[in-house]
DRENZAMI-497544 format. One record per residue (C-alpha): residue number from 1; x, y, z. Coordinates in Angstrom, 2 decimals, always signed. Example, Ala and Ser with C-alpha at 12.3 -4.5 7.8 and 13.67 -1.06 7.14 Angstrom:
<rs>
<n=1&u=+12.30&v=-4.50&w=+7.80>
<n=2&u=+13.67&v=-1.06&w=+7.14>
</rs>
This chain:
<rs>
<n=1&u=+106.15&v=+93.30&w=+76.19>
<n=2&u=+107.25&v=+94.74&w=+79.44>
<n=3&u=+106.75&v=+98.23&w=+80.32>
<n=4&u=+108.90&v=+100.28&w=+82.41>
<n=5&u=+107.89&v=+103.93&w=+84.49>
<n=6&u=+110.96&v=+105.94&w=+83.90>
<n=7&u=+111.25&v=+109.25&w=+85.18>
<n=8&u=+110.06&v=+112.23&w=+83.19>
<n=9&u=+113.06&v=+114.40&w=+83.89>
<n=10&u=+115.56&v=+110.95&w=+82.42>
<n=11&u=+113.99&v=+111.88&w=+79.42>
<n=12&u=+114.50&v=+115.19&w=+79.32>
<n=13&u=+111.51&v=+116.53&w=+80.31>
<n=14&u=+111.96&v=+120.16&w=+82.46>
<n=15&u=+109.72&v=+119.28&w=+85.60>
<n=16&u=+112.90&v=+119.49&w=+87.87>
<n=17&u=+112.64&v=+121.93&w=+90.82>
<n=18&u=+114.94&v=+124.32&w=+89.05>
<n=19&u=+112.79&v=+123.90&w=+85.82>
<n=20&u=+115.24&v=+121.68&w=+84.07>
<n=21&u=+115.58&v=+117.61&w=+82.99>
<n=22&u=+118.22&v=+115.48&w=+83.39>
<n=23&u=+118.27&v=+113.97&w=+80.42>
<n=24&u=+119.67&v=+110.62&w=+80.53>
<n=25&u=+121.02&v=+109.83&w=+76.84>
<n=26&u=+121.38&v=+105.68&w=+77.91>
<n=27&u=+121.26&v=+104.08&w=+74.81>
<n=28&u=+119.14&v=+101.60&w=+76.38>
<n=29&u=+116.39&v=+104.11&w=+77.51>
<n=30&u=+116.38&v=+105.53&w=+73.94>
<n=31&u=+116.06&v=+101.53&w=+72.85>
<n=32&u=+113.05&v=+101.45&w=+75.21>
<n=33&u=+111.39&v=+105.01&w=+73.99>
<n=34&u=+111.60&v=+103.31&w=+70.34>
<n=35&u=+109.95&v=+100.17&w=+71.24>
<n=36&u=+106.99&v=+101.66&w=+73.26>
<n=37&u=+108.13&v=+100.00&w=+76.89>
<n=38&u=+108.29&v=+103.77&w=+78.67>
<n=39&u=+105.93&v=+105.04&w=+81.00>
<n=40&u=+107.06&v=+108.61&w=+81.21>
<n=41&u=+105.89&v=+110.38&w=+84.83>
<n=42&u=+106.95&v=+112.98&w=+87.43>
<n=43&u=+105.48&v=+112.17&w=+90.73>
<n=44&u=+106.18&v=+115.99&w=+91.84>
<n=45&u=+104.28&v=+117.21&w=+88.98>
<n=46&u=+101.47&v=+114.77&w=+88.81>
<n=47&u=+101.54&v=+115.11&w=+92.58>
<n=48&u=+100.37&v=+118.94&w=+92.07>
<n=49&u=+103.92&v=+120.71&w=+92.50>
<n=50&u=+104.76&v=+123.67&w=+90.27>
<n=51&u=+107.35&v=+123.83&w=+87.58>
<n=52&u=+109.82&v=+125.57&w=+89.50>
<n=53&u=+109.47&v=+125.38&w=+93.52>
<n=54&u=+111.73&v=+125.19&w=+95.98>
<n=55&u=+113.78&v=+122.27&w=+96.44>
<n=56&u=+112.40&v=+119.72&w=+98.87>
<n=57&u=+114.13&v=+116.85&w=+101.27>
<n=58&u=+112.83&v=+114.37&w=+103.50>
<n=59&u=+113.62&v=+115.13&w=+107.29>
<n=60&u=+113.35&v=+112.59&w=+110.07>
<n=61&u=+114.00&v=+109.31&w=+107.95>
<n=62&u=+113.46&v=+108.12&w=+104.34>
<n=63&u=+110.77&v=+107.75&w=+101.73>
<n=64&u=+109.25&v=+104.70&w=+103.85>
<n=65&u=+109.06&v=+106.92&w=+107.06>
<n=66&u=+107.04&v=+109.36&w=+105.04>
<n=67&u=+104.88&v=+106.67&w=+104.05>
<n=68&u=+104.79&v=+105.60&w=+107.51>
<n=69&u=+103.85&v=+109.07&w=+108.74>
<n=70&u=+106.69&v=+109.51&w=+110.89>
<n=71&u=+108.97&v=+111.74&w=+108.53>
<n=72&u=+107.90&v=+114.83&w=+106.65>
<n=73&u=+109.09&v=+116.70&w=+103.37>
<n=74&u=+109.50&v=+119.91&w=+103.81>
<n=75&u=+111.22&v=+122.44&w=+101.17>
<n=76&u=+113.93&v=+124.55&w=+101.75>
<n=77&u=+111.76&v=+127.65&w=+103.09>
<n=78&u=+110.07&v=+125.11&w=+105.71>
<n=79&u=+107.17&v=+124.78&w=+104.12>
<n=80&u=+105.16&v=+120.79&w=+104.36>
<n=81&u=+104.95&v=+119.39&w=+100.84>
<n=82&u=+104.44&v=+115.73&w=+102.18>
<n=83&u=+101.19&v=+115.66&w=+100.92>
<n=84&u=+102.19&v=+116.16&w=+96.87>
<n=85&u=+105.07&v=+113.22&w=+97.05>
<n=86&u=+102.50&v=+110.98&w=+98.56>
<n=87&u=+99.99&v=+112.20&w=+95.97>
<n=88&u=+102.54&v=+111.95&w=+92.99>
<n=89&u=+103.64&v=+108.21&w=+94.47>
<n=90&u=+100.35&v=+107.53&w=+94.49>
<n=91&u=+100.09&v=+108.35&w=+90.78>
<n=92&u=+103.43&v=+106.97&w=+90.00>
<n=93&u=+101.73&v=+103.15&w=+91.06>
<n=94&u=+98.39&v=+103.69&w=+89.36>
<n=95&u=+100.51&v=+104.01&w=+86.12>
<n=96&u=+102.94&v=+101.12&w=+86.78>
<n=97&u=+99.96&v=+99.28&w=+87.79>
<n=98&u=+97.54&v=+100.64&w=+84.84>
<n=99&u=+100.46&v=+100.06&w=+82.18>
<n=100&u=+101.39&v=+96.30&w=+84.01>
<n=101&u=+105.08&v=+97.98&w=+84.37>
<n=102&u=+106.76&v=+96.33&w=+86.86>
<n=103&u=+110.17&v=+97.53&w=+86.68>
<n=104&u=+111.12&v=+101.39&w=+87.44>
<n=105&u=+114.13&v=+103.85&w=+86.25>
<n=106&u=+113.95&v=+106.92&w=+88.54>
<n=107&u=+116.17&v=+110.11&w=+89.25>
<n=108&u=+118.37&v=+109.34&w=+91.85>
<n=109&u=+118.99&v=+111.11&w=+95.07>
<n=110&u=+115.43&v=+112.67&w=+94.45>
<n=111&u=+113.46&v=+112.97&w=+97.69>
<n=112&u=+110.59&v=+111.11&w=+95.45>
<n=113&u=+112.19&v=+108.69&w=+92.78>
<n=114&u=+115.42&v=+108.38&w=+94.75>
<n=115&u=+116.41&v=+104.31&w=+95.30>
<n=116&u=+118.73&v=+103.40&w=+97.80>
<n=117&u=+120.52&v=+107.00&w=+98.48>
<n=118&u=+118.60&v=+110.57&w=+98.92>
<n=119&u=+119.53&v=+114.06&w=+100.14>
<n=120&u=+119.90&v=+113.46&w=+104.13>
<n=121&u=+117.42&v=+116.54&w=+104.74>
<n=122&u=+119.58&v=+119.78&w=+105.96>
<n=123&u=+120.13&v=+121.34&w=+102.40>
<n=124&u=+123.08&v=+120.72&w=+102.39>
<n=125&u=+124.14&v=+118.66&w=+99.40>
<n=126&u=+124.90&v=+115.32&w=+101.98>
<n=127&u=+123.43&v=+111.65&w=+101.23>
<n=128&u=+122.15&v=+109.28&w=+103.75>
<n=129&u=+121.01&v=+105.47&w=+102.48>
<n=130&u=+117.24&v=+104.99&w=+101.70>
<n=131&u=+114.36&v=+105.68&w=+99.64>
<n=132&u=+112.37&v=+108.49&w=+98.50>
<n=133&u=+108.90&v=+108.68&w=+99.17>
<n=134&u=+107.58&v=+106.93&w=+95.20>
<n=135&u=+110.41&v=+104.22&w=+95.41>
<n=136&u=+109.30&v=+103.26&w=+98.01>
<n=137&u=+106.36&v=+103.13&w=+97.48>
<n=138&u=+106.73&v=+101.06&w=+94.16>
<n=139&u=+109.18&v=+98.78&w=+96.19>
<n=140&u=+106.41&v=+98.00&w=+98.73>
<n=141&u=+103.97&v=+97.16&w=+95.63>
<n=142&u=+106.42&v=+94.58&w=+93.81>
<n=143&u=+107.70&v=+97.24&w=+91.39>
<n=144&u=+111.72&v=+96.90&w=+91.19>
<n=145&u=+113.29&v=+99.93&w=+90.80>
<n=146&u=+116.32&v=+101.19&w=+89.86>
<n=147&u=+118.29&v=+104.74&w=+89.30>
<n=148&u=+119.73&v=+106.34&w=+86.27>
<n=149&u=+123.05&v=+104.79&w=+86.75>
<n=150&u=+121.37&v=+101.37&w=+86.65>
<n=151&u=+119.39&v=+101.10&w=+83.38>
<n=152&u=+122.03&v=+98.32&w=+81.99>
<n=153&u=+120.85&v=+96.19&w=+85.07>
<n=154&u=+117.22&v=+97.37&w=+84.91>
<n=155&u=+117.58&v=+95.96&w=+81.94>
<n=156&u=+118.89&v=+92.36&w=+82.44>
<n=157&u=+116.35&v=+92.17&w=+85.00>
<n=158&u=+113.37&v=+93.33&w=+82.38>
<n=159&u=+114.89&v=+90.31&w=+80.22>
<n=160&u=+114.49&v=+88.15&w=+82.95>
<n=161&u=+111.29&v=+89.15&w=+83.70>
<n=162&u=+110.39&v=+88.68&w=+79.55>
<n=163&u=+112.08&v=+85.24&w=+79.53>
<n=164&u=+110.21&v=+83.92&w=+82.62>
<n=165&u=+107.02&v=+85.36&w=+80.79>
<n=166&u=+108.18&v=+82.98&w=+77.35>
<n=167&u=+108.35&v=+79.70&w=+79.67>
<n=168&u=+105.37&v=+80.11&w=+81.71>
<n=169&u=+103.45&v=+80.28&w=+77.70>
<n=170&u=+105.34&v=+77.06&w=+76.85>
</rs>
């Protein structure tokens, strides 16, 4: 069976900056809570952030410029955090690796889980395309990831992914 690393707040967890989840409702995350796929994490958390802080963007490029070193996450007082999201993407890829997940549903827009659009970096509430800094990092590591508004195609692709598995026994 293939496992999935969803994010904790999707599921209603409070590990948010503000202290609260996002609870997603998707029928087909519940589906996947029920039959044991999900791999439940927050990369801020597990990357040593406190439950609240301040919220936190990525300024001078995306989640694979952090990763790069040439872009920084700071948090809205100016203080460097860079070195949690790494830590918590870090984390976030032992457990897709530990649990053989190899598909990802993460909180978009986040400056860690966000996948293909984050917050552009001034506070402001404005998007720019790109990555944050545990997408990316799952992307680079053959983990496909995908956001909350995406779980119907994360999860044609996890069928694929299950059917391919079925012919390569055969």
């Amino acid at each position: 069976m293939e496992r999935v690393l969803v994010s904790a707040c999707l599921l209603g967890c409070r590990v948010r900056y503000s202290g609260s989840g996002a609870r997603s409702g998707d029928p087909v995350l519940e589906r996947w809570l029920r039959e044991g796929r999900v791999v439940v994490l927050c990369p801020e958390v597990a990357g040593g952030l406190p439950v609240p802080r301040p919220p936190a963007e990525i300024r001078g490029g995306d989640g694979g410029a952090v990763l790069d070193g040439v872009a920084r996450v700071v948090d809205r007082r100016g203080g460097d955090v860079t070195r949690h999201f790494l830590a918590g993407a870090r984390l976030a890829l032992r457990a897709a690796r530990e649990s053989g997940a190899r598909v990802a549903v993460l909180k978009e827009r986040s400056p860690s889980c966000g996948a293909g659009r984050i917050y552009d970096g001034g506070f402001t509430g404005g998007l720019r395309e790109g990555d944050g800094v545990t997408a990316a990092l799952l992307e680079r590591n053959g983990v496909r990831v995908f956001g909350e508004g995406e779980v119907a195609q994360a999860d044609r692709y996890l069928r694929g992914l299950e059917r391919e598995g079925e012919e390569g026994m055969l």
